[in-house]
Biopython code that builds the backbone (N, CA, C, O; Angstrom):
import numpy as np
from Bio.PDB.StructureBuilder import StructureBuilder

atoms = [
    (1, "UNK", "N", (-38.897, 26.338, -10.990)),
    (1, "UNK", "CA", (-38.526, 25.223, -10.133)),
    (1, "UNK", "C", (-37.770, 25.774, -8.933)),
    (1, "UNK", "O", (-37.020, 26.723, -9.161)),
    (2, "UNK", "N", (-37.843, 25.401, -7.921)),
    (2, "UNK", "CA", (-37.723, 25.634, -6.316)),
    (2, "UNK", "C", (-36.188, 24.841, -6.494)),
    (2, "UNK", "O", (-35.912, 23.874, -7.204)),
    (3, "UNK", "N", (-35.429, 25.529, -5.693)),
    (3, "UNK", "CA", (-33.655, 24.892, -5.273)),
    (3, "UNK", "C", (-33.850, 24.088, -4.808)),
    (3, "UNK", "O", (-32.980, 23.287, -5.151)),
    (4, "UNK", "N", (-34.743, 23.474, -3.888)),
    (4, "UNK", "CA", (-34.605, 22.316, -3.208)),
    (4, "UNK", "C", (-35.465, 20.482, -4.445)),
    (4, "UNK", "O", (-35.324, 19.270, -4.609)),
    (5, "UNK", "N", (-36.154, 21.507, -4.833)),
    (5, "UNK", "CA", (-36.832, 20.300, -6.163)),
    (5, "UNK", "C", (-35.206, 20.290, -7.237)),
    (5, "UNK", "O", (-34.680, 19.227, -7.567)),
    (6, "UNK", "N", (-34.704, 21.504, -7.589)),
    (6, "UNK", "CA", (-33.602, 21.255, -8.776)),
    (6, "UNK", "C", (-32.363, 20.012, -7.551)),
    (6, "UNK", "O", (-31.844, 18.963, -7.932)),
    (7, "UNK", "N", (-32.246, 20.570, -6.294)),
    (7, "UNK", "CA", (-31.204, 19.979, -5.954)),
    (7, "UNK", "C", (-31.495, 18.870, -5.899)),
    (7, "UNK", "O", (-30.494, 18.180, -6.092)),
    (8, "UNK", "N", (-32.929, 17.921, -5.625)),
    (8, "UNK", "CA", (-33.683, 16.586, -5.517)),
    (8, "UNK", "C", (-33.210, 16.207, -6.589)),
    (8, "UNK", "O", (-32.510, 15.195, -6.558)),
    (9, "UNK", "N", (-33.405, 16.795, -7.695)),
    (9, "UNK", "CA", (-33.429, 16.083, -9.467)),
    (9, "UNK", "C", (-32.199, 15.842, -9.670)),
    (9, "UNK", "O", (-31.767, 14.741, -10.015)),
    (10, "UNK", "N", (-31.307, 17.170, -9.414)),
    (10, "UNK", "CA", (-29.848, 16.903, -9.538)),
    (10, "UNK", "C", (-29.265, 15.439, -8.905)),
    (10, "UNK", "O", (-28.647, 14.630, -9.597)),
    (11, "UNK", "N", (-29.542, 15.260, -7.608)),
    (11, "UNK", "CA", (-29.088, 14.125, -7.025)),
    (11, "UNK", "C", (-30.083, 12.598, -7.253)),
    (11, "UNK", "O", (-29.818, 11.489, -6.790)),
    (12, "UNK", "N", (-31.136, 12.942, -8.013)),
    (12, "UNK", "CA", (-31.404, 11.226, -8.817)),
    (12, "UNK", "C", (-30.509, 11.202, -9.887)),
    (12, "UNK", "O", (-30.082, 10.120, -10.291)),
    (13, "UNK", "N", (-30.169, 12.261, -10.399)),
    (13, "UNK", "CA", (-29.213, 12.239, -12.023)),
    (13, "UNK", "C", (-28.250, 11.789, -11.595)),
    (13, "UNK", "O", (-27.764, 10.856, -12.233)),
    (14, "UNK", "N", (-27.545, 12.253, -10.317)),
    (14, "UNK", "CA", (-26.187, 11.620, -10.238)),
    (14, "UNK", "C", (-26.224, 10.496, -9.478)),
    (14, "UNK", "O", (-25.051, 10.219, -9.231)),
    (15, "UNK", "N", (-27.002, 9.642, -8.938)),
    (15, "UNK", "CA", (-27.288, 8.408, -8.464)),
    (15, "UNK", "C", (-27.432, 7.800, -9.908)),
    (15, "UNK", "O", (-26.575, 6.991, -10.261)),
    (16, "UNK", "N", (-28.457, 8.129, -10.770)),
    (16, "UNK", "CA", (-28.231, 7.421, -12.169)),
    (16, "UNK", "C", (-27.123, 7.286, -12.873)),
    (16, "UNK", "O", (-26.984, 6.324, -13.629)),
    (17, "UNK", "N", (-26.180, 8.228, -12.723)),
    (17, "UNK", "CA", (-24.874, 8.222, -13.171)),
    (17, "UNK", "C", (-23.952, 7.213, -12.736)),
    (17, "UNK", "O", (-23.317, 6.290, -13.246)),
    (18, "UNK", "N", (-24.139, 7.814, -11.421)),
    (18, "UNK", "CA", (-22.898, 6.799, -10.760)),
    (18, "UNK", "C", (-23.617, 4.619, -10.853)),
    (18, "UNK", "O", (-23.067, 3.597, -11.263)),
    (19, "UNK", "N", (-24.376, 4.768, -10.513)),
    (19, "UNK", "CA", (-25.301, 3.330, -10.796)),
    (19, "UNK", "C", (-24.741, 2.454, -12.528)),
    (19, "UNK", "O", (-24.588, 1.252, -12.748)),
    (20, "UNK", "N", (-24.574, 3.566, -13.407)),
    (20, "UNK", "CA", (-23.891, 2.837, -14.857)),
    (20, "UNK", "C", (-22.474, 3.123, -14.511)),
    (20, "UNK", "O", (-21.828, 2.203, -15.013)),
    (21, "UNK", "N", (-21.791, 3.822, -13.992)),
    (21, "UNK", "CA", (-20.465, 3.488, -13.831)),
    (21, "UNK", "C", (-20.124, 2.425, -13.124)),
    (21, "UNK", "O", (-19.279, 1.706, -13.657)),
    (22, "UNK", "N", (-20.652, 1.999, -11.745)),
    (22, "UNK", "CA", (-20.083, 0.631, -10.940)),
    (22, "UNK", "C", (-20.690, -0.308, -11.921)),
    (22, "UNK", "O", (-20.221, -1.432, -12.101)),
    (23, "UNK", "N", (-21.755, 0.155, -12.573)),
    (23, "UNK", "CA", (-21.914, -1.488, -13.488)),
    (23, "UNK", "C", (-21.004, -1.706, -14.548)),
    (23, "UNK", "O", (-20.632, -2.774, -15.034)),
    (24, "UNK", "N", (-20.736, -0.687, -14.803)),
    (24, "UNK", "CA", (-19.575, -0.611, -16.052)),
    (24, "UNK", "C", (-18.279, -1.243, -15.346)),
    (24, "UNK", "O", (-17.675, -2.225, -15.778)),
    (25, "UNK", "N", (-18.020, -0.671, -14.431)),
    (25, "UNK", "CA", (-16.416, -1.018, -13.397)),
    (25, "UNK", "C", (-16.471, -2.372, -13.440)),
    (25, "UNK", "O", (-15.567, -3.060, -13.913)),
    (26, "UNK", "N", (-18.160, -3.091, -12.658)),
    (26, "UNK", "CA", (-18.182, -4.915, -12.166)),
    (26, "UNK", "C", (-17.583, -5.481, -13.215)),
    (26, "UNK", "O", (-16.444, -5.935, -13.101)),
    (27, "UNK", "N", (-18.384, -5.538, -14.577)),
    (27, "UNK", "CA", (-17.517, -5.948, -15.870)),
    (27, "UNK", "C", (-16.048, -5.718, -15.993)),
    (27, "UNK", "O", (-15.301, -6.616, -16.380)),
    (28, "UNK", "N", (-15.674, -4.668, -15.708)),
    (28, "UNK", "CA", (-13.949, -4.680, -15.832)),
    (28, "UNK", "C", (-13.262, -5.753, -15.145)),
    (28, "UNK", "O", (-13.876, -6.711, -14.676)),
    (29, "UNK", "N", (-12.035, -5.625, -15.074)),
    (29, "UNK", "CA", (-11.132, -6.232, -14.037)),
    (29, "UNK", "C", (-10.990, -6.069, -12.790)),
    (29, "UNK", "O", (-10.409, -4.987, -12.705)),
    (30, "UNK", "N", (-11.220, -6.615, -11.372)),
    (30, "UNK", "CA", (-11.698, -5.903, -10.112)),
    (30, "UNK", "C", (-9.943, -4.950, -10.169)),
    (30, "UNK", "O", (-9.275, -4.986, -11.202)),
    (31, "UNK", "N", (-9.653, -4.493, -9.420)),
    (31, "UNK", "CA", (-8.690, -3.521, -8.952)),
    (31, "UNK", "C", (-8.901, -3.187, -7.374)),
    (31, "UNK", "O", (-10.016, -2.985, -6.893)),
    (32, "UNK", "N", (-7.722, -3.156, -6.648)),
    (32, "UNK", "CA", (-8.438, -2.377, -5.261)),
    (32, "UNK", "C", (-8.954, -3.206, -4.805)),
    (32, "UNK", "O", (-9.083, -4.377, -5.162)),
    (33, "UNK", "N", (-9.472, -2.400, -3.541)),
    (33, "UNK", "CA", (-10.474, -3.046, -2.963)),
    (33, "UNK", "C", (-11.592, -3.668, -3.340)),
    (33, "UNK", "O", (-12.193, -4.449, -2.602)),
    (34, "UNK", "N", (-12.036, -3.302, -4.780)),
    (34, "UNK", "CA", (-13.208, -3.894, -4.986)),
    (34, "UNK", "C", (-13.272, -5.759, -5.969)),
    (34, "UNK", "O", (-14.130, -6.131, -6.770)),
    (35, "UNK", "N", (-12.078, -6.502, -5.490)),
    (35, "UNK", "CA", (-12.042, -7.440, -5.869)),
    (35, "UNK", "C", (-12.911, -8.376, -5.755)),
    (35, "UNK", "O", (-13.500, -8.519, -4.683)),
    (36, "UNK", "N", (-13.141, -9.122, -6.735)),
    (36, "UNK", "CA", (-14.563, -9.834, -6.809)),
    (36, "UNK", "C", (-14.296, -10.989, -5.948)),
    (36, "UNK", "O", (-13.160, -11.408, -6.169)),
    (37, "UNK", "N", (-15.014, -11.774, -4.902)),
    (37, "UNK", "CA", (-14.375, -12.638, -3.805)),
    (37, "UNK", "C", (-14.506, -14.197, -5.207)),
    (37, "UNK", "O", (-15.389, -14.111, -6.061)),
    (38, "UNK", "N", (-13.735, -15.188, -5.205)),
    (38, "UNK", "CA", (-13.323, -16.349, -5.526)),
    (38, "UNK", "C", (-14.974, -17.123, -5.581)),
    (38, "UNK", "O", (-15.806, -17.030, -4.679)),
    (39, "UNK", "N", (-15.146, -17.863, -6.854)),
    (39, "UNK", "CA", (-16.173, -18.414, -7.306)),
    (39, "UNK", "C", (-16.289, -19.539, -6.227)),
    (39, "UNK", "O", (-15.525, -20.461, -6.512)),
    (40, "UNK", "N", (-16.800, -19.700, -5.399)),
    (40, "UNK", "CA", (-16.708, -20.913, -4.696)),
    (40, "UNK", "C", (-17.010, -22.424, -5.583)),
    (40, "UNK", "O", (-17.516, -22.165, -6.675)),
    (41, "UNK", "N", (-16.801, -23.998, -5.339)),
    (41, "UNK", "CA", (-16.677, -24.741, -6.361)),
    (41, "UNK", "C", (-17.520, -26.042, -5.787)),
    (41, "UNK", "O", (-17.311, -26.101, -4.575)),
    (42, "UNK", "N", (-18.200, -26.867, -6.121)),
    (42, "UNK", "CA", (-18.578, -27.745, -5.531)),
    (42, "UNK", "C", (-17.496, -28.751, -5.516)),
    (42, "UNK", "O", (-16.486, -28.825, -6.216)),
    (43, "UNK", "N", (-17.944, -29.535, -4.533)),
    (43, "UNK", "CA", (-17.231, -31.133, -3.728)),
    (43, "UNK", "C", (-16.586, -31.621, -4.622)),
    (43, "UNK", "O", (-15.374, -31.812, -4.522)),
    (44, "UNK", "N", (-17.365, -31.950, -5.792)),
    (44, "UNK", "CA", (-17.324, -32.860, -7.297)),
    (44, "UNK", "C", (-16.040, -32.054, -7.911)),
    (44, "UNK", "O", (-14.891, -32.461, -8.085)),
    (45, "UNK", "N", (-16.675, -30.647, -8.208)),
    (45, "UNK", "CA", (-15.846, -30.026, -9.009)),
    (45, "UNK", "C", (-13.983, -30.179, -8.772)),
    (45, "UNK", "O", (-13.139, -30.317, -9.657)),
    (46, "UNK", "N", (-13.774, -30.094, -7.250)),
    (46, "UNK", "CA", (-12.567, -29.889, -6.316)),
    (46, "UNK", "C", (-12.146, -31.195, -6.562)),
    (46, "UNK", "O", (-10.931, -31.294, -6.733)),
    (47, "UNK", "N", (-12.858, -32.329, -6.638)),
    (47, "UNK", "CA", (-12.472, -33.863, -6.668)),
    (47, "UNK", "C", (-12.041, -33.832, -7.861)),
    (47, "UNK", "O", (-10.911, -34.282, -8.049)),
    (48, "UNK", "N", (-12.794, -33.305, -8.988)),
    (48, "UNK", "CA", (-11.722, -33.083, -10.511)),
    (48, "UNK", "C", (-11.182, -33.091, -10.873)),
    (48, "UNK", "O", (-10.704, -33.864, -11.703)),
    (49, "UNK", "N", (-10.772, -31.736, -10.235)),
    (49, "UNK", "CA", (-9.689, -31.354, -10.274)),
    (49, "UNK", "C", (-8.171, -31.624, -9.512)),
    (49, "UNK", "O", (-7.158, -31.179, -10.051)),
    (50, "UNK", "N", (-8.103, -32.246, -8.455)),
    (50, "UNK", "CA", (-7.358, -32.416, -7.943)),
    (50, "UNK", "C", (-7.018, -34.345, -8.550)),
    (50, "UNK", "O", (-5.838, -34.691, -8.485)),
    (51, "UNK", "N", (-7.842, -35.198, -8.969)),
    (51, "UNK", "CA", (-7.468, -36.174, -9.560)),
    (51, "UNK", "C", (-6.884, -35.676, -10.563)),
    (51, "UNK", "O", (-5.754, -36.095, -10.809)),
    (52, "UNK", "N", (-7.616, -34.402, -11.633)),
    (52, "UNK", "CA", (-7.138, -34.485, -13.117)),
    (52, "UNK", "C", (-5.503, -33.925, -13.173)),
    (52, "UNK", "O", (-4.604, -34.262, -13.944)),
    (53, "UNK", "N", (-5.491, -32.950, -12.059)),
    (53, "UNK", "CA", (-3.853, -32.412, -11.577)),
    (53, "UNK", "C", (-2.855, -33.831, -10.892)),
    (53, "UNK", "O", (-1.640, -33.678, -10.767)),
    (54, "UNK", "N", (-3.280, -34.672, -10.639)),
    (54, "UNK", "CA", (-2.915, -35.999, -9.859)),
    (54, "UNK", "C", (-2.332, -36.714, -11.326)),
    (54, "UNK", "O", (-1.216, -37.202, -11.507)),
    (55, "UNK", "N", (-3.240, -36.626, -12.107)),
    (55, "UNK", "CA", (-2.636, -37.554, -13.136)),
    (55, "UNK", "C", (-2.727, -39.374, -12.420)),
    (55, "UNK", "O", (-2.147, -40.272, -13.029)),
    (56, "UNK", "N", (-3.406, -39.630, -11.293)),
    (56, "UNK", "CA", (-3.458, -40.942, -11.349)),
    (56, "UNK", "C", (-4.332, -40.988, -10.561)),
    (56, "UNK", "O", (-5.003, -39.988, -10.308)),
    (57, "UNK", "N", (-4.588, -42.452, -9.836)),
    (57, "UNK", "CA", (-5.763, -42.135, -8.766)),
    (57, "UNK", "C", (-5.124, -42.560, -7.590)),
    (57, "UNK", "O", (-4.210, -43.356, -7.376)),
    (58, "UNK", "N", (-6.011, -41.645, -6.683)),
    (58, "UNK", "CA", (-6.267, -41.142, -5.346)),
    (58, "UNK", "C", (-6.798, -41.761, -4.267)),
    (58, "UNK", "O", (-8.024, -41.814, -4.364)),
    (59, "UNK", "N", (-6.357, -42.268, -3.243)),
    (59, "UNK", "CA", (-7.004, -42.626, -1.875)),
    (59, "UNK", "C", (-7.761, -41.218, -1.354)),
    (59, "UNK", "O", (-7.417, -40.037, -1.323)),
    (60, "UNK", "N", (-8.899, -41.913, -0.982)),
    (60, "UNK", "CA", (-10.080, -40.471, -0.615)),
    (60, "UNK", "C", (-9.465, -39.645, 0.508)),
    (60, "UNK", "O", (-9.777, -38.489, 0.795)),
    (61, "UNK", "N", (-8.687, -40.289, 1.011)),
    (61, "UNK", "CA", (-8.030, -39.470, 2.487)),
    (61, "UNK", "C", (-7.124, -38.264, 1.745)),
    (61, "UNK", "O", (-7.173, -37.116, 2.188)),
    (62, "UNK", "N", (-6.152, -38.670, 0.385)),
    (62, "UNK", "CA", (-5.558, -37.940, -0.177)),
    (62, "UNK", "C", (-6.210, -36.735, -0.878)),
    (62, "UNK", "O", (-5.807, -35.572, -0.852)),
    (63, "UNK", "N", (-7.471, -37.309, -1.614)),
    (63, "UNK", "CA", (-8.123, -36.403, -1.978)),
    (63, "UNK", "C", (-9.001, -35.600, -1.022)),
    (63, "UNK", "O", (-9.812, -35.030, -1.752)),
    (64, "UNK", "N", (-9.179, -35.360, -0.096)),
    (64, "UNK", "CA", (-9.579, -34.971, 1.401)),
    (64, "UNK", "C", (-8.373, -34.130, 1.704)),
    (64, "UNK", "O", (-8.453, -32.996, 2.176)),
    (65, "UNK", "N", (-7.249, -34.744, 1.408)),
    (65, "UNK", "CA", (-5.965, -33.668, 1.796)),
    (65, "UNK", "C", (-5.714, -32.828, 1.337)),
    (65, "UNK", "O", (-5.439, -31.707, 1.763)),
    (66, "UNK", "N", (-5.800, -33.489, -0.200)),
    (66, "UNK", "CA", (-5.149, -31.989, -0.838)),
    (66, "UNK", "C", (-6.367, -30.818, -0.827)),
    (66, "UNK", "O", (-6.231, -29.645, -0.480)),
    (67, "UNK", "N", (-7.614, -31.485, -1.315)),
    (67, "UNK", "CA", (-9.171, -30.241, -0.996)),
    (67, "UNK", "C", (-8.696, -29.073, 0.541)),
    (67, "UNK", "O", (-8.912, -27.884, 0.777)),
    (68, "UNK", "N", (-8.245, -29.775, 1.015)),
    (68, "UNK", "CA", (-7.618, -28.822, 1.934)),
    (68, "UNK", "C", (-6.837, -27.704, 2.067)),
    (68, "UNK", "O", (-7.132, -26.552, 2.385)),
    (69, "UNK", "N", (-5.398, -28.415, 1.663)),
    (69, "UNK", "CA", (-4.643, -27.768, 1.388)),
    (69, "UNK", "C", (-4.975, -26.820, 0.074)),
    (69, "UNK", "O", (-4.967, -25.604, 0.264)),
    (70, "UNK", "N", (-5.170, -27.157, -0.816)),
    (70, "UNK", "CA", (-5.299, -26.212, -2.328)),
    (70, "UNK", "C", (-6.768, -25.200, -2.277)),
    (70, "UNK", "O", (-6.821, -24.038, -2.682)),
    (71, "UNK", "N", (-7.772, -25.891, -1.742)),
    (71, "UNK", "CA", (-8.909, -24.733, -2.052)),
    (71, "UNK", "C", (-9.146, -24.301, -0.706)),
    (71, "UNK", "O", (-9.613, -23.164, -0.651)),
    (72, "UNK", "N", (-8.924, -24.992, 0.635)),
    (72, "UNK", "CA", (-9.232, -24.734, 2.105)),
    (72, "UNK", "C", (-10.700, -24.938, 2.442)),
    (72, "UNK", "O", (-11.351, -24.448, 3.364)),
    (73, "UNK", "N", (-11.114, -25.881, 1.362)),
    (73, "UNK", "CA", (-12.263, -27.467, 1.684)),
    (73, "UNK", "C", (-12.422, -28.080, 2.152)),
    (73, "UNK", "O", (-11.706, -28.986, 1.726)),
    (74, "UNK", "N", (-13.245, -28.602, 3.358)),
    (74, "UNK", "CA", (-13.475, -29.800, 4.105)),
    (74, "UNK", "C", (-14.095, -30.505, 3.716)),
    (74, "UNK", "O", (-15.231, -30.219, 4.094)),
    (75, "UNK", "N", (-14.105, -31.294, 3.171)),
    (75, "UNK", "CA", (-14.999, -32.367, 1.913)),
    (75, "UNK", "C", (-15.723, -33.655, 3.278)),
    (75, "UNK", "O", (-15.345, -34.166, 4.332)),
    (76, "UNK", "N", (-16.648, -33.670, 2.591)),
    (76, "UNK", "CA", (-17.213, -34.626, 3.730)),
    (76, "UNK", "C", (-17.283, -36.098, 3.147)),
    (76, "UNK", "O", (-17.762, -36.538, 2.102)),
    (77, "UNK", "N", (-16.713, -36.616, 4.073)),
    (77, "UNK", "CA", (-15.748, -38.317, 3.139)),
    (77, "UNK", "C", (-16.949, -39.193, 2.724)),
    (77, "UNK", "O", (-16.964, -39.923, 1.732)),
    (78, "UNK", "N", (-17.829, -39.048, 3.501)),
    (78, "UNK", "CA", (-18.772, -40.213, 3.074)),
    (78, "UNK", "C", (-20.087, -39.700, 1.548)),
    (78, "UNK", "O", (-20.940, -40.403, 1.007)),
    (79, "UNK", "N", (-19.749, -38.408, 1.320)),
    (79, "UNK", "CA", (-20.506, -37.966, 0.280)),
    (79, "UNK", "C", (-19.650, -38.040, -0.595)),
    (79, "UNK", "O", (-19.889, -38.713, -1.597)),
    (80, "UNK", "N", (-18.319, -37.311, -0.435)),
    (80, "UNK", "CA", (-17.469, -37.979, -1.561)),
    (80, "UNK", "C", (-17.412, -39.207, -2.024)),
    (80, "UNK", "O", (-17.592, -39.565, -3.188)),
    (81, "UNK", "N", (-17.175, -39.807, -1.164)),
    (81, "UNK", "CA", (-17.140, -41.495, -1.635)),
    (81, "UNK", "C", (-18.462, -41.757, -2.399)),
    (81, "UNK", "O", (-18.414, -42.190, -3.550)),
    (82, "UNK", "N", (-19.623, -41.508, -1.796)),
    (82, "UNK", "CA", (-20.786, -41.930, -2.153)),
    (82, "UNK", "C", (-21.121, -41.642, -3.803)),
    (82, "UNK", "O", (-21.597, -42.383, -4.664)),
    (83, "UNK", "N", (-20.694, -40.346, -3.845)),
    (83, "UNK", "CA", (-20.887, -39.830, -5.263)),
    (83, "UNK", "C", (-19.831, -39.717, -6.162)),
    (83, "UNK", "O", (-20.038, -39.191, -7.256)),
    (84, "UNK", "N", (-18.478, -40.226, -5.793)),
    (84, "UNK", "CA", (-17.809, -40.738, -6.410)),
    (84, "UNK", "C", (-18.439, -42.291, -7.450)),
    (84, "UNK", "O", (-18.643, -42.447, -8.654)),
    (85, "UNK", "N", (-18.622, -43.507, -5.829)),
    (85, "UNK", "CA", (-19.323, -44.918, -5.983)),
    (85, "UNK", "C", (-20.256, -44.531, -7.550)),
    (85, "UNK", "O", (-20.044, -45.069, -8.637)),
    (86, "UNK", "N", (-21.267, -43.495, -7.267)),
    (86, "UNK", "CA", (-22.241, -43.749, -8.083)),
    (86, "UNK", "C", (-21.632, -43.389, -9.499)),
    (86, "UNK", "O", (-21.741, -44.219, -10.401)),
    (87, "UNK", "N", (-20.965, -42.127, -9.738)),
    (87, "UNK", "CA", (-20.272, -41.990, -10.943)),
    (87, "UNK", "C", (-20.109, -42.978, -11.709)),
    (87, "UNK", "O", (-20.555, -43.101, -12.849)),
    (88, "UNK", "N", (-18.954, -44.306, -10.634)),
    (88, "UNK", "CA", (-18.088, -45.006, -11.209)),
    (88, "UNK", "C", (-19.396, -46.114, -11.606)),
    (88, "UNK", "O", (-19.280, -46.619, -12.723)),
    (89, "UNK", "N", (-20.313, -46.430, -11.000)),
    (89, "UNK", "CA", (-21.674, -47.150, -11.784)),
    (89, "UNK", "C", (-21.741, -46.611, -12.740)),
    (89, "UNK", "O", (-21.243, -47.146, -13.731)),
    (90, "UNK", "N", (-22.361, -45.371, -12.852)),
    (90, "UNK", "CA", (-23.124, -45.480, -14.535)),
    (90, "UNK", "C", (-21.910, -44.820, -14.825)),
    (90, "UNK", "O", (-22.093, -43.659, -15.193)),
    (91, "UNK", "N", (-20.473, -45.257, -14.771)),
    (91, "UNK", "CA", (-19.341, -45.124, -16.083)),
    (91, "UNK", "C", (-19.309, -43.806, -16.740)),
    (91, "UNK", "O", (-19.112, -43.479, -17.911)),
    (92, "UNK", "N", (-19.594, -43.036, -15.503)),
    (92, "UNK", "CA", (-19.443, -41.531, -15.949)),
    (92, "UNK", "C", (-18.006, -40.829, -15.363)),
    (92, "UNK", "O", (-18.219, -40.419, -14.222)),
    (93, "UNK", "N", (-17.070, -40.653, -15.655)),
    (93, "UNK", "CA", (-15.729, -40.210, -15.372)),
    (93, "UNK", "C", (-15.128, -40.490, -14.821)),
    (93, "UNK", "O", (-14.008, -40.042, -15.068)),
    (94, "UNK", "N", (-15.208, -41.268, -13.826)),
    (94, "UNK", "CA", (-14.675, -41.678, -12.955)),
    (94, "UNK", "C", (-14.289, -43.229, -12.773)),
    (94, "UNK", "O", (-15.195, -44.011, -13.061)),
    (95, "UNK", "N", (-13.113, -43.767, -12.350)),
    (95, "UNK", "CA", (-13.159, -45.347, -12.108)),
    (95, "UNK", "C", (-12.714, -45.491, -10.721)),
    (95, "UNK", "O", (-12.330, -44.554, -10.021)),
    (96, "UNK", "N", (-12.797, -46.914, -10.304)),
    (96, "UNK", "CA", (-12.243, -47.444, -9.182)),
    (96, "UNK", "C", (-11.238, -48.178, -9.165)),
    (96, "UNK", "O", (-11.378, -49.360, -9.476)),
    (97, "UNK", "N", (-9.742, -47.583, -8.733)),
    (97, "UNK", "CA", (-9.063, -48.733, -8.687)),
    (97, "UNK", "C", (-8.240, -49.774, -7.657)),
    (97, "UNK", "O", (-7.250, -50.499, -7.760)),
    (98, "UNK", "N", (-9.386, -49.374, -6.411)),
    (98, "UNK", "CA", (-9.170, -50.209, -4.929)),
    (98, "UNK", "C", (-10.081, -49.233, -4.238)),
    (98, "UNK", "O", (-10.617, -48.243, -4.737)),
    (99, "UNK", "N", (-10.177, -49.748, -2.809)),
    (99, "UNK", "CA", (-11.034, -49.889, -2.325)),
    (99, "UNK", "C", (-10.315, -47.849, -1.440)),
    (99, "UNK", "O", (-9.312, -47.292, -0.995)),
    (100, "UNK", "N", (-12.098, -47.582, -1.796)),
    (100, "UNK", "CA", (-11.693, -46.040, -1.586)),
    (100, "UNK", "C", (-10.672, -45.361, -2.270)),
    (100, "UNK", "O", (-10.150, -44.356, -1.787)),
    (101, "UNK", "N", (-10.363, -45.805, -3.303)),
    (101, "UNK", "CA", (-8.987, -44.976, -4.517)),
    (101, "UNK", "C", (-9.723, -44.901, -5.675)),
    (101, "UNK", "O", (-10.249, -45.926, -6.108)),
    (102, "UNK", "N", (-9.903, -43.334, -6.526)),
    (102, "UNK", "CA", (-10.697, -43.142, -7.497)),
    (102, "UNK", "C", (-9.659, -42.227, -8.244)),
    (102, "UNK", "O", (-8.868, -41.433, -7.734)),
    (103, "UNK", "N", (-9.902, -42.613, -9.974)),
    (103, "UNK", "CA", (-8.947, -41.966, -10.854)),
    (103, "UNK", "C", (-10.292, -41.534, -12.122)),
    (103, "UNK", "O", (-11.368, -42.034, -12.452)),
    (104, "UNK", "N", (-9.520, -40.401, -12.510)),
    (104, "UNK", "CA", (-10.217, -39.911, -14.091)),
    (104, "UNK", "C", (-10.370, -41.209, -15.191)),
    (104, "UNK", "O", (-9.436, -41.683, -15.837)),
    (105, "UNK", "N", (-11.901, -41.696, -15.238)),
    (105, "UNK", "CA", (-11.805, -42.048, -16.306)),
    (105, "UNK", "C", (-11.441, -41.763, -17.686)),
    (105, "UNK", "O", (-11.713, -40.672, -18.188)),
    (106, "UNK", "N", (-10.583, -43.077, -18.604)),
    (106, "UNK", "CA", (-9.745, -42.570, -19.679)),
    (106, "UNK", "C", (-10.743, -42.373, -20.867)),
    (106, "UNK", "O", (-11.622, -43.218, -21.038)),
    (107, "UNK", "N", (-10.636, -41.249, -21.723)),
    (107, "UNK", "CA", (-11.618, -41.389, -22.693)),
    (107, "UNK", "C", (-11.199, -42.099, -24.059)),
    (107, "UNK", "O", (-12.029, -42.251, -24.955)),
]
sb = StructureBuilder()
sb.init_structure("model")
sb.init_model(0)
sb.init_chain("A")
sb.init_seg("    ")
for serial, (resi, resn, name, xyz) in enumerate(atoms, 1):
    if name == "N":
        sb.init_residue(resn, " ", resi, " ")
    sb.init_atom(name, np.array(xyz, "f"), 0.0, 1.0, " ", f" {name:<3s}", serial, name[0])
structure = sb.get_structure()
């Protein structure tokens, strides 16, 4: 075998090498620079949560505020509302208790 074919082979081996170590690392805990960036969350999800941390219900402007402040969300009011509205129809988690104010339904 020719130095330049061993040095070729040598350097797929250590591309194979190094390729199971960063996969091994992703699974770990990030560290460093290589921190894994923040799961981003849907509209719904953020509305959740910020009622279920509320402990009561919410004027949509409030919940618009805090999506702001806490995740740095611009929630778009008329989809919120909208898919809030429909929730609170088919009596899926959500209730109404005035006009544009939505709380965790109680189970």
């Amino acid at each position: 075998m020719e130095l330049t074919e061993w040095a070729k082979l040598q350097e797929e081996l250590l591309k194979a090498q190094l390729g199971v170590i960063r996969g091994y690392l992703r699974n770990e805990e990030p560290s460093g620079r290589e921190r894994k960036a923040p799961q981003r969350k849907s509209q719904m999800s953020i509305v959740t949560d910020i009622l279920s941390s509320a402990g009561m219900p919410l004027h949509v402007s409030e919940i618009m505020r805090q999506a702001k402040e806490q995740y740095s969300a611009s929630l778009d009011r008329e989809s919120v509302v909208s898919a809030l509205t429909k929730k609170v129809r088919k009596g899926v988690a959500f209730v109404r208790t005035g006009p544009n104010t939505f709380g965790i339904k109680n189970r």
